[in-house]
Structures are given as structure tokens and as C-alpha cells.
N, C-alpha and C positions, 0 to 999 in steps of 0.2 A: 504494500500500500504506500502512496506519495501523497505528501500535501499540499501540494500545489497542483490542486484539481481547481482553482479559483483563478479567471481570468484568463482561461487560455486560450493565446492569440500564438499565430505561427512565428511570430520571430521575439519572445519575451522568455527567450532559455535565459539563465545567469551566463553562459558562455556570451553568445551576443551582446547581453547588455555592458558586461566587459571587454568586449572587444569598442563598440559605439562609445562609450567612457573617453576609454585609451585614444581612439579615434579625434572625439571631439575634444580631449585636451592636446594632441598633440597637433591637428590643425590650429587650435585658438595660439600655441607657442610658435605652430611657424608662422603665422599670420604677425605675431610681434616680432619676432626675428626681421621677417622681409621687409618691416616699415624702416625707411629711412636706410636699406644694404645700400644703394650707391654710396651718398655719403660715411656710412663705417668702411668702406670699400677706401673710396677716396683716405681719409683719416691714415687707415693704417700704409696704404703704398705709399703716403706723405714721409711719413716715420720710418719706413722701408730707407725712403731716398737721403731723409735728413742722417741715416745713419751710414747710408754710402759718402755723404758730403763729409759727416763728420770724422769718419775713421779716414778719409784725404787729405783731411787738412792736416786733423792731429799727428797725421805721419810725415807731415812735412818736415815739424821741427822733434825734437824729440825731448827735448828738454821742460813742456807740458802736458807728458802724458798721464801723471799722476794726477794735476787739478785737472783737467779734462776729463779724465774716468772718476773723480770723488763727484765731477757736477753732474756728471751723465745718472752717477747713483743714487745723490742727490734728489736730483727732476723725475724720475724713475718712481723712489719711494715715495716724493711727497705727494704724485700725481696717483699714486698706490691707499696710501694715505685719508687723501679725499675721496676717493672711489667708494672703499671700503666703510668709511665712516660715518653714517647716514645720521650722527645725534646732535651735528648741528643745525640748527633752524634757518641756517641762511644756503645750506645745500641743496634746500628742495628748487630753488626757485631755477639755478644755474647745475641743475641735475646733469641734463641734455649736453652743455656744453661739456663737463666732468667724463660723462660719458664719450663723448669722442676724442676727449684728449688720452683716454684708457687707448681707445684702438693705437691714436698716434703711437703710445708707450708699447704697444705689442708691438706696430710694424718697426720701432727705434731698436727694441729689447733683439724681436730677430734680426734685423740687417745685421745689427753690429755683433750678433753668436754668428750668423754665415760668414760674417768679412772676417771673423777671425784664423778661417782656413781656409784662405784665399790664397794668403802665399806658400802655407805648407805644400798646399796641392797645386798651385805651380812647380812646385818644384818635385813632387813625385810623379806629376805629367811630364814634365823635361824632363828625369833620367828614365823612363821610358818608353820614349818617342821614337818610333820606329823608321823617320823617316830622317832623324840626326843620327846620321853616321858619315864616319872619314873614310876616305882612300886614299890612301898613300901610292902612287905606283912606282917612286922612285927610292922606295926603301932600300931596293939592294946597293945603288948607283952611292948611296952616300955612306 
């Protein structure tokens, strides 16, 4: 014997109604994800570049690479900081902006962890390249 003899319509199993649940929250999350994806788009390939400009210049001189990496971690945390912090009263209003300056820090965070194996792997592409090699044909002559 079952007791759910009351109400029965052809799609009110608990499987279905947990599947349509699961369904309609995760349509309602990608529907907020996709408001506004250009601009998080834009944001973080901004941070992307500002992190290719910045690991250029800072390798120009070498003698600021120390306060250059304390402000990158600096800006980093404190924009970590504000993200994270929601119990001040004056974050609600300048939410949105906070929010896109997180992407910038994601696309800053990765450019400058890939740029940091840019030269290793130059340089285990050059030794080997199969199309740098020498000929010598006067090795015996000398």
C-alpha cells in the first residue's frame, strides 16, 4: 500500500518535482550570471592586459621589483577586502562597481601567474627546436 493515492496527476512523482526545482534554480543562476557577461568579460581581459603592461615595464628596471609586487598585493587584497566585506553601509550603494573591479583582480591575478612562465618556457622551446641546428662542413679543413 502507498500514500500518495491523493492528487495524482502524470508528472507530480518527487523525482520530477526535483528535477523542475534543480531546473528552475539553476536557470534563475544562469539568468544572473549572463546579466551584465560583456562587461565582466571586458573587466577581467582589462586586468589580463594591465598585467601584461605591468610585468613590461616592471622588467625594464629591476631595481622596483619589490615595491611593485608589495602594491600589486597591496591592490589585490584590499580590492579582496571590499569584495568580501559586505558590513559596511556605504558598500551597498557602489556594490556593482566593487564587483567589477573583482573581475579586473582575477584577469591582473592570472596574467601576471601566466607571465610568470613566459621566459622559463622560452627557453625550454629554444633548446628544443628542431629547426636550430648547425652544420659545420669544414670541420675537417681546420
Amino acid at each position: 500500500m502507498s500514500d500518495d493515492s491523493g492528487g495524482q496527476s502524470g508528472n507530480s512523482t518527487r523525482l520530477f518535482s526535483a528535477i523542475q526545482s534543480f531546473w528552475n534554480k539553476f536557470s534563475a543562476k544562469l539568468k544572473k550570471v549572463r546579466k551584465g557577461l560583456p562587461v565582466k568579460i571586458l573587466f577581467f581581459l582589462i586586468g589580463f592586459y594591465c598585467a601584461t603592461a605591468f610585468a613590461t615595464v616592471i622588467g625594464q628596471t629591476g631595481d622596483w621589483d619589490i615595491l611593485s609586487a608589495g602594491l600589486a598585493v597591496a591592490i589585490v587584497e584590499g580590492i579582496g577586502a571590499l569584495m568580501y566585506r559586505a558590513s559596511f553601509a556605504f558598500l551597498g550603494r557602489i556594490r556593482n562597481m566593487i564587483t567589477m573591479f573583482n573581475y579586473w583582480k582575477a584577469g591582473l591575478t592570472l596574467g601576471l601567474f601566466l607571465d610568470s612562465f613566459k621566459y622559463e618556457m622560452d627557453e625550454l622551446l629554444d633548446s628544443c627546436n628542431p629547426f636550430n641546428f648547425e652544420i659545420n662542413i669544414f670541420t675537417g679543413l681546420w
